[in-house]
C-alpha positions as CSV (number, residue, x, y, z in Angstrom):
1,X,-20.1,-11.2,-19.4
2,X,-16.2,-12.0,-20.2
3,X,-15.8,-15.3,-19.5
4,X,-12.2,-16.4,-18.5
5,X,-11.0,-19.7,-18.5
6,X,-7.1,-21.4,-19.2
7,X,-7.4,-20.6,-22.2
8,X,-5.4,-17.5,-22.0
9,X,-3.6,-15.7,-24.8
10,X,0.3,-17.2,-24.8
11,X,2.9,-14.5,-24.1
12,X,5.2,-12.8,-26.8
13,X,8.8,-12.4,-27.3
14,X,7.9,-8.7,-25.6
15,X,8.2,-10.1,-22.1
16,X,11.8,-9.5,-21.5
17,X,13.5,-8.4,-18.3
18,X,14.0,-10.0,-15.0
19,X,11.8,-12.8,-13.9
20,X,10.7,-15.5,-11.0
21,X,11.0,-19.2,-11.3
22,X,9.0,-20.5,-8.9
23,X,8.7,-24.1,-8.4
24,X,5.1,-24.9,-6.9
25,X,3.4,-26.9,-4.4
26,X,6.6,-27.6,-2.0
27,X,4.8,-27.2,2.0
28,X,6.3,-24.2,3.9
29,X,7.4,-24.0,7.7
30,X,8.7,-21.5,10.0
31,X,8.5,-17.8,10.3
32,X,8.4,-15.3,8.4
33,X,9.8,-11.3,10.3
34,X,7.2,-8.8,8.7
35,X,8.6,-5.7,7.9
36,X,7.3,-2.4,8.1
37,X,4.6,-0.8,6.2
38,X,5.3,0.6,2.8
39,X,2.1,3.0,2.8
40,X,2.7,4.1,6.3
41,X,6.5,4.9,5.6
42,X,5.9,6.5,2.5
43,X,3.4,9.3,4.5
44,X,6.0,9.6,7.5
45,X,8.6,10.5,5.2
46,X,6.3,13.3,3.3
47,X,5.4,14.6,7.1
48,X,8.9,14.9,8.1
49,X,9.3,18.1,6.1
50,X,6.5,19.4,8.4
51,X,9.9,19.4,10.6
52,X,12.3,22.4,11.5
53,X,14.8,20.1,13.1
54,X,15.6,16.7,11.7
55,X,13.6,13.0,12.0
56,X,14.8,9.5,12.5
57,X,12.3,6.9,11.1
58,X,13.1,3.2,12.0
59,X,11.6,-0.1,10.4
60,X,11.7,1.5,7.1
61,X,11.3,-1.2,4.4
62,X,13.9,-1.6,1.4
63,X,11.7,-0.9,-1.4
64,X,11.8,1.4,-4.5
65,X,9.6,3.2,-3.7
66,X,11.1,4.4,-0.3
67,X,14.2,4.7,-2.2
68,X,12.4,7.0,-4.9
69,X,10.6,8.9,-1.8
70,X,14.2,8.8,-0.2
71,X,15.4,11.0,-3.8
72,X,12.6,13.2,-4.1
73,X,13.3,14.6,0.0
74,X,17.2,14.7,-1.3
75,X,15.6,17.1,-4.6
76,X,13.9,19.5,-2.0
77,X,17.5,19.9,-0.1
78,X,16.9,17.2,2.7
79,X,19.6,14.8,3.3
80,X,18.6,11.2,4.2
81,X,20.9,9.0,5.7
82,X,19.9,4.8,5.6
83,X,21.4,2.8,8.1
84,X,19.9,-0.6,8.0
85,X,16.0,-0.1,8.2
86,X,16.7,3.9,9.9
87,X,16.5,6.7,7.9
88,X,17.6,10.2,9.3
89,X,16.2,13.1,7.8
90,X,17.9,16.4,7.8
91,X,14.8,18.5,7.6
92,X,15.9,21.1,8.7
93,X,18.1,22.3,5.4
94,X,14.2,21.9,3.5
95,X,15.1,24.5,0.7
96,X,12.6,24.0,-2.4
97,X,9.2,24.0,-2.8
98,X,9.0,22.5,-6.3
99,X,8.9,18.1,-6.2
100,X,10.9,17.3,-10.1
101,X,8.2,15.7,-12.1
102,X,11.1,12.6,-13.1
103,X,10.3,11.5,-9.1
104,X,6.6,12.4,-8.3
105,X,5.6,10.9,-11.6
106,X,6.9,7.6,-10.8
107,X,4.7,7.1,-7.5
108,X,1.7,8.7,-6.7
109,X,2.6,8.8,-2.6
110,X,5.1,11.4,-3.7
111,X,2.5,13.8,-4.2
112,X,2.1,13.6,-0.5
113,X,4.7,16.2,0.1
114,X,2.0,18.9,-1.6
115,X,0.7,18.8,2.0
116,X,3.6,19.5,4.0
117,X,5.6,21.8,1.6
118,X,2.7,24.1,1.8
119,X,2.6,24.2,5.0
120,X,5.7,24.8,5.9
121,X,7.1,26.8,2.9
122,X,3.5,28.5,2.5
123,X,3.8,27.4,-1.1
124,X,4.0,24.2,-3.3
125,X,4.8,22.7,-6.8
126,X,3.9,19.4,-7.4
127,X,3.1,17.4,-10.3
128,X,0.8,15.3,-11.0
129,X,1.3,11.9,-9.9
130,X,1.8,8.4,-11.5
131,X,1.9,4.7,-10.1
132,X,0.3,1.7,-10.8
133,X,-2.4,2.1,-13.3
134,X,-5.5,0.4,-11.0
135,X,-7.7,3.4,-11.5
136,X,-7.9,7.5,-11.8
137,X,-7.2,8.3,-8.3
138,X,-7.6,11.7,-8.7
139,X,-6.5,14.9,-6.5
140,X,-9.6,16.9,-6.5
141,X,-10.2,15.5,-2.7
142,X,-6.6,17.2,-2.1
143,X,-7.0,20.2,-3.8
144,X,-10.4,21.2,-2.7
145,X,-9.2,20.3,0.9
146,X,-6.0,22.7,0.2
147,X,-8.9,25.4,-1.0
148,X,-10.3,25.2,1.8
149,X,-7.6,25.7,4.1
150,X,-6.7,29.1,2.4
151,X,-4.6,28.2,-0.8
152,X,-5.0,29.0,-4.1
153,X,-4.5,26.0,-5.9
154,X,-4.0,25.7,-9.8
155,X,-3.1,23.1,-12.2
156,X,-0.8,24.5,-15.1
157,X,0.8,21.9,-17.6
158,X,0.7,19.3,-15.4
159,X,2.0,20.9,-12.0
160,X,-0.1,21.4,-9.0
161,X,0.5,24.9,-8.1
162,X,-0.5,26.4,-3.9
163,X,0.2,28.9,-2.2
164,X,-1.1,30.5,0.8
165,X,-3.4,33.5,0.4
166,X,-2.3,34.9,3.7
167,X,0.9,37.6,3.8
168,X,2.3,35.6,6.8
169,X,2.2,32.2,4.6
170,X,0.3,30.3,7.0
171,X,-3.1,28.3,6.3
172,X,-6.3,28.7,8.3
173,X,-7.8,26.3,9.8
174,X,-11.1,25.6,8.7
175,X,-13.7,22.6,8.7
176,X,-13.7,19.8,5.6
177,X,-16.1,17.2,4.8
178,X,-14.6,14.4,2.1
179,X,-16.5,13.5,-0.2
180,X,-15.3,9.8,-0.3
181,X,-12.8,8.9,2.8
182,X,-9.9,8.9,1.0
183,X,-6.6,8.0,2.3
184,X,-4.2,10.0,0.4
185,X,-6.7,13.1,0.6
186,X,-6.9,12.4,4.6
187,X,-3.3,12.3,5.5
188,X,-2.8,15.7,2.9
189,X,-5.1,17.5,4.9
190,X,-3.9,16.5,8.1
191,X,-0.2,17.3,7.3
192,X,-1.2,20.4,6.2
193,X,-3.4,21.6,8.6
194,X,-0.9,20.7,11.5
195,X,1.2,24.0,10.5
196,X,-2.0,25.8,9.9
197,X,-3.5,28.7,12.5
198,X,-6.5,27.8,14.2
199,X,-8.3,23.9,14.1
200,X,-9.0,22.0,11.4
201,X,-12.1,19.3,11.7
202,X,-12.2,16.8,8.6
203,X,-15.1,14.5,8.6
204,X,-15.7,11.4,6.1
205,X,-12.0,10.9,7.0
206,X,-10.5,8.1,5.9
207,X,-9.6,5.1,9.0
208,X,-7.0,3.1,8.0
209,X,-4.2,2.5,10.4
210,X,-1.3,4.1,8.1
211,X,-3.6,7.5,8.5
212,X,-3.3,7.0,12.5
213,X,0.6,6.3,12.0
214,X,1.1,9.6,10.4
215,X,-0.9,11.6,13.2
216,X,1.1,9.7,15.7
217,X,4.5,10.6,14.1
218,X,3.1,14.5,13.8
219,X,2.2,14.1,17.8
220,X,5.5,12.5,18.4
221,X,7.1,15.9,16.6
222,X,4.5,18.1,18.5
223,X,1.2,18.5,16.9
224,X,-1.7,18.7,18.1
225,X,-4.1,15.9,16.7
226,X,-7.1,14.0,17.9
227,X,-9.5,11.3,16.3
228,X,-6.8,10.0,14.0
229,X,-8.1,6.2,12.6
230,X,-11.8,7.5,13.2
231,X,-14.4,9.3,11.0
232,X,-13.7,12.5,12.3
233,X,-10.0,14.0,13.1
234,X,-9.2,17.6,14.6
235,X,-6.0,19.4,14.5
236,X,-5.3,22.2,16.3
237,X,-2.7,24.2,14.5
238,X,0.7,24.8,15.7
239,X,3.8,27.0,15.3
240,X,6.7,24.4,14.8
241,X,7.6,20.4,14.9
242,X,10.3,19.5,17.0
243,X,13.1,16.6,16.3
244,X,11.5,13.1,17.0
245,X,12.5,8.8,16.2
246,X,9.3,7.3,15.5
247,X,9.3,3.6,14.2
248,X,7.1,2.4,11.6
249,X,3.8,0.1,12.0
250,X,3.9,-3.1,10.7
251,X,2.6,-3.9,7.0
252,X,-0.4,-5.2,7.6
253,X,-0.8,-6.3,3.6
254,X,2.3,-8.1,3.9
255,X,1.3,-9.6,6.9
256,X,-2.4,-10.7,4.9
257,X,-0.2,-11.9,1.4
258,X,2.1,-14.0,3.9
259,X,-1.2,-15.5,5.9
260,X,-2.7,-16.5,2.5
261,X,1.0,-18.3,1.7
262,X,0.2,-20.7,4.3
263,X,-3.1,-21.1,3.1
264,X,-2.4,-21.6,-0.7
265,X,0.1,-24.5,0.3
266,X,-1.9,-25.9,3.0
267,X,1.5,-25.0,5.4
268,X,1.8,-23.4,8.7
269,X,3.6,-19.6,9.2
270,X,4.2,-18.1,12.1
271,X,4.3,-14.3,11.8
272,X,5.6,-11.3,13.6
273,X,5.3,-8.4,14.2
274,X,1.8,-7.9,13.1
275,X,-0.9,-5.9,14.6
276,X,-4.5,-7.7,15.4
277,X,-6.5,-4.8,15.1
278,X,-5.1,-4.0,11.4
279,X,-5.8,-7.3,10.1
280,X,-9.4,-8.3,11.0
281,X,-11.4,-8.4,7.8
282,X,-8.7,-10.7,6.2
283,X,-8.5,-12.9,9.6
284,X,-12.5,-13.2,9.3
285,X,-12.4,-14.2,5.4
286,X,-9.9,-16.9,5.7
287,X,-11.3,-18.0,8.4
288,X,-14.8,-18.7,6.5
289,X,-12.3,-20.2,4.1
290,X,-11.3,-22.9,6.2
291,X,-8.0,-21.5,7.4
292,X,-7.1,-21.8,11.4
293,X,-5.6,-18.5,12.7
294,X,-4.2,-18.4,16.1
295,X,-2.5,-15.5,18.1
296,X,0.2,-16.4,19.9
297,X,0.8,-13.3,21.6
298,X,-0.4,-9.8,21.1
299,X,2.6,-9.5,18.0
300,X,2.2,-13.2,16.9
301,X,0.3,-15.1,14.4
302,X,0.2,-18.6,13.5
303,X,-1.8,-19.9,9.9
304,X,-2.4,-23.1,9.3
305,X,-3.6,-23.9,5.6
306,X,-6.8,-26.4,5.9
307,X,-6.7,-29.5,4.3
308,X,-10.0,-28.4,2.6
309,X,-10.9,-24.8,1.5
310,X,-14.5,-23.1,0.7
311,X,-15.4,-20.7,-1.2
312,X,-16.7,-17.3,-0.1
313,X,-17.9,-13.9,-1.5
314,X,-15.9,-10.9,0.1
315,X,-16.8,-6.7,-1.0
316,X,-13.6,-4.4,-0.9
317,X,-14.6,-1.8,1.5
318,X,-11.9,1.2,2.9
319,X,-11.0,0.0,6.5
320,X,-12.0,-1.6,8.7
321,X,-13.5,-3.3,5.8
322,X,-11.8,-5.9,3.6
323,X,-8.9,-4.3,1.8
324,X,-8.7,-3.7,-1.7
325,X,-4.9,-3.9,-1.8
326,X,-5.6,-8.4,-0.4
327,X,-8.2,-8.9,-3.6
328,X,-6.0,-10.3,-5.8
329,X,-4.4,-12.4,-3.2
330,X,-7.1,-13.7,-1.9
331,X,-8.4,-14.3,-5.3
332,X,-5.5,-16.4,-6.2
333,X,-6.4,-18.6,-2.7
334,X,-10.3,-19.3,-3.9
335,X,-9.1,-20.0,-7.4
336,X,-8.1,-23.7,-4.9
337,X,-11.3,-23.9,-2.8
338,X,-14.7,-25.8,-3.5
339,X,-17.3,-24.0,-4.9
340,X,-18.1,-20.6,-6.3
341,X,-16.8,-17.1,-4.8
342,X,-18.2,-13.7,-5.9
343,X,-15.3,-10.7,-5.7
344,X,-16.7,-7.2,-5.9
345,X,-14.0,-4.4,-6.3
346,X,-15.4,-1.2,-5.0
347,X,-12.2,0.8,-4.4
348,X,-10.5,0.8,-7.8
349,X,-12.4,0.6,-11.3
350,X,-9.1,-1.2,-13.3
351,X,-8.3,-3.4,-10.8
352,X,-9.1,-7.1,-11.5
353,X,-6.3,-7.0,-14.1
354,X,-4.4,-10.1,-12.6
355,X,-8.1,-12.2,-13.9
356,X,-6.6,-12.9,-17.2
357,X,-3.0,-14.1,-15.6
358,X,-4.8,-16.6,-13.0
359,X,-6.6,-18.1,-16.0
360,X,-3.9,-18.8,-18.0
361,X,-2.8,-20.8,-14.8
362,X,-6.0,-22.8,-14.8
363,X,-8.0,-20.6,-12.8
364,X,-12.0,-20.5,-13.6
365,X,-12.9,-16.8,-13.2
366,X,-16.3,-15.0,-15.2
367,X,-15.3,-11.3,-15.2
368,X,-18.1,-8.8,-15.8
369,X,-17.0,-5.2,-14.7
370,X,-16.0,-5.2,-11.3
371,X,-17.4,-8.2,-10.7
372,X,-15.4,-11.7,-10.6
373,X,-17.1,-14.7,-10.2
374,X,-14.2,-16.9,-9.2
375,X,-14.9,-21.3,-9.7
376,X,-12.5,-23.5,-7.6
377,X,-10.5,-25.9,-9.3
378,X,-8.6,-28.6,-8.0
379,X,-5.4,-27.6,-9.2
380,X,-3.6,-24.6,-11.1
381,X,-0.7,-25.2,-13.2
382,X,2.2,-23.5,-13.5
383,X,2.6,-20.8,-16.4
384,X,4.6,-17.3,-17.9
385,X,2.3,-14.6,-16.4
386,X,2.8,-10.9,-16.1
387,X,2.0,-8.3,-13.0
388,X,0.0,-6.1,-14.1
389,X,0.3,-4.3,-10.8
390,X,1.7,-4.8,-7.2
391,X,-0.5,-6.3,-5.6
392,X,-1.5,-8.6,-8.5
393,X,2.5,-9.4,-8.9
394,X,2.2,-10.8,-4.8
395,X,-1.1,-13.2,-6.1
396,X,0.7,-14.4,-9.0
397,X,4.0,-15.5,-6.5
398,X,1.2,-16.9,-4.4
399,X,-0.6,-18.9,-7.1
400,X,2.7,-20.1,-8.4
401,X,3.9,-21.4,-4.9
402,X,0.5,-23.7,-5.2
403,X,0.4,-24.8,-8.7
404,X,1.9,-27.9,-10.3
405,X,4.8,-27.5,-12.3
406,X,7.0,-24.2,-12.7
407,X,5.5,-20.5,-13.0
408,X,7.3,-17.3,-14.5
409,X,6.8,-14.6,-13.2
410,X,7.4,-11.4,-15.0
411,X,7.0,-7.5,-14.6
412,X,8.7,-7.5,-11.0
413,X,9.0,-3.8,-11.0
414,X,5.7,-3.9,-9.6
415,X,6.8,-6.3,-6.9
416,X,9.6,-4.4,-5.7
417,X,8.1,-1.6,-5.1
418,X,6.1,-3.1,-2.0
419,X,7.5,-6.3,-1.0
420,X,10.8,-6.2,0.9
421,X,12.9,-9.2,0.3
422,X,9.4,-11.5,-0.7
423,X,12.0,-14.1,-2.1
424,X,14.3,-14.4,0.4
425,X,11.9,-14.5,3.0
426,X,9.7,-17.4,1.2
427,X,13.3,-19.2,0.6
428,X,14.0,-19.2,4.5
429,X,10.5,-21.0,4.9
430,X,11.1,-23.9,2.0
431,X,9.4,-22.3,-1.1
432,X,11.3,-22.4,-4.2
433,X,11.5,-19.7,-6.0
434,X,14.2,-17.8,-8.0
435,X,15.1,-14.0,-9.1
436,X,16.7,-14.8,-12.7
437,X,18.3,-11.4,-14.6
438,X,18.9,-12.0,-18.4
């Protein structure tokens, strides 16, 4: 077993670059807009090529990796025009087939498009994807799912090669059982099927509530889909997707890293818009914690931080289990409470990275595998740390915000890509906390 303790390894002359200062354990009050959901965005924007007309998407989040998903639709000929938190998307002028590795390997949701490009196009290049390095991920879900539906589907230097067997282009829909329910592979095979000819079942789907966005979006455009955000979702094929505005759902890990804000600096949030139904499992495990949750409205949340937390063990599950992008978060919350939490990450093997960065805060965490045994502590102090990830980056603002003393916080490439305006937003409610670019 790797026992972790404070005794972390100082950082180097390497960390270099951009940075947070945050100044800890100020109380924070007010509320905080939530914005919408990076993972949902991402697959509405790959499922707008599914459309012959054009698409306007409102509440799209200003993140890098919409912007990046934003370059990679301008590569394959679609204009996008951003007004504010609308984008308009000229898919109608789709002319390429083949994603530019310089994009696709920069984010792993741009392999999404391998999905719609088929089925529209009847053929696809895409290569192999990149992102944060939590895990393999791999595509054989996608590919087999693609297989199945009628492509041939090869791998050559890197490159994800389909193409329709049939002379008309078209995939066939067929029946697919997943293996594992995973969301990438889910919202693939749904995009891709909606073109197809015939119905497409796929069981073992995946449930989350960014996979019932993207059917939604489809139906807004005209598709024919059923089951979405169950075990089981059928699309019946058909001929073309109409012109649609469909607004995006809100981020329900955002709303989860802003509830555990409160929490880590015993404060009171309100938050809005959030959805109820998306954020269960982490309402459930604060609330063991010792934090008071209260719905104002059916798009309203208040947190209150206790003045006393507990310690609790918590399993990362796909939805509607407990999500494996709030682990670290939550992490960084029983870090503060009394007693001793066990963590088990199911969902990613490499993803307990941020361990060693809460420790050199203070933190009291025995590591073996995917297993964290987290200790409270009454207080964390403040530190140099480095994301290792994005969600890590969000636990190591949150620890920060509680600990004594100043924390600095680098690697925030991470944190851009799925936080939209996390600083100015924790400004507005009283933290202090600073973006400094050498």
């Amino acid at each position: 077993m790797t026992i972790l303790t404070a005794a972390a390894d100082a950082p180097t002359a390497e960390w270099t670059g951009a940075c947070l200062h945050i100044r800890g354990q100020s109380a924070l009050a007010g509320h905080v807009p939530i914005s919408g959901a990076k993972n949902s965005a991402l697959a509405l924007m790959a499922g707008s090529l599914l459309c012959s007309e054009h698409c306007r998407i409102e509440n799209v989040p200003a993140l890098v990796d919409v912007q990046r998903m934003e370059q990679l639709l301008t590569a394959l000929g679609v204009p996008v025009d951003r007004q504010g938190t609308t984008l308009t998307l000229g898919t109608g002028d789709l002319a390429s087939d083949r994603a530019p590795y310089e994009l696709v390997n920069q984010m792993r949701a741009s392999f999404f498009v391998i999905g719609p490009l088929l089925s529209r196009l009847g053929s696809a290049q895409v290569p192999l994807p990149g992102g944060c390095a939590i895990g393999a991920r791999p595509v054989d879900l996608h590919v087999r799912g693609l297989q199945a539906l009628g492509a041939d589907v090869h791998v050559d230097r890197g490159v994800v090669q389909a193409r329709c067997r049939q002379r008309d282009g078209r995939l066939l829909g067929t029946r697919i059982y997943l293996d594992y329910p995973s969301v990438g592979a889910t919202e693939t095979l749904i995009m891709a099927a909606t073109l197809a000819r015939g119905e497409t079942v796929i069981e073992n789907a995946a449930q989350e509530p960014e996979v019932a966005d993207l059917a939604n979006f489809c139906c807004a455009m005209g598709a024919e889909i059923y089951g979405a955000g169950t075990k089981t979702v059928t699309i019946r094929g058909v001929d073309h997707l109409h012109a649609t505005t469909y607004s995006v759902i809100p981020d329900r890990i955002e709303t989860g890293t802003f509830m555990v804000a409160a929490a880590i600096t015993r404060s009171t949030l309100t938050l809005s818009p959030v959805r109820p139904d998306h954020i269960r499992a982490v309402v459930a495990k604060l609330e063991d914690i010792g934090v008071t949750i209260g719905f104002l409205d059916d798009q309203t949340i208040e947190v209150r931080g206790g003045d006393r937390h507990w310690a609790t063990d918590l399993e990362t599950l796909p939805f509607p289990g407990f999500p494996t992008d709030m682990q670290a978060q939550l992490m960084a919350l029983l870090t503060l409470s009394e007693g001793s939490s066990v963590i088990t990450e199911t969902v990613f093997e490499n993803r307990l990275q941020h361990v060693a960065e809460l420790c050199r805060m203070g933190a009291n965490i025995r590591l073996k595998g995917n297993v964290a045994v987290v200790t409270g502590v009454p207080n964390l102090s403040g530190a140099p740390v480095m994301a290792t990830d994005l969600r890590a980056s969000a636990a190591l603002v949150l620890a920060g915000l509680a600990a004594q003393g100043e924390t600095r916080l680098y690697g925030l490439h991470h944190l851009d890509r799925g936080y939209d305006r996390l600083e100015a937003k924790l400004r507005q409610v009283g933290a202090h906390i600073e973006r400094f670019t050498p």
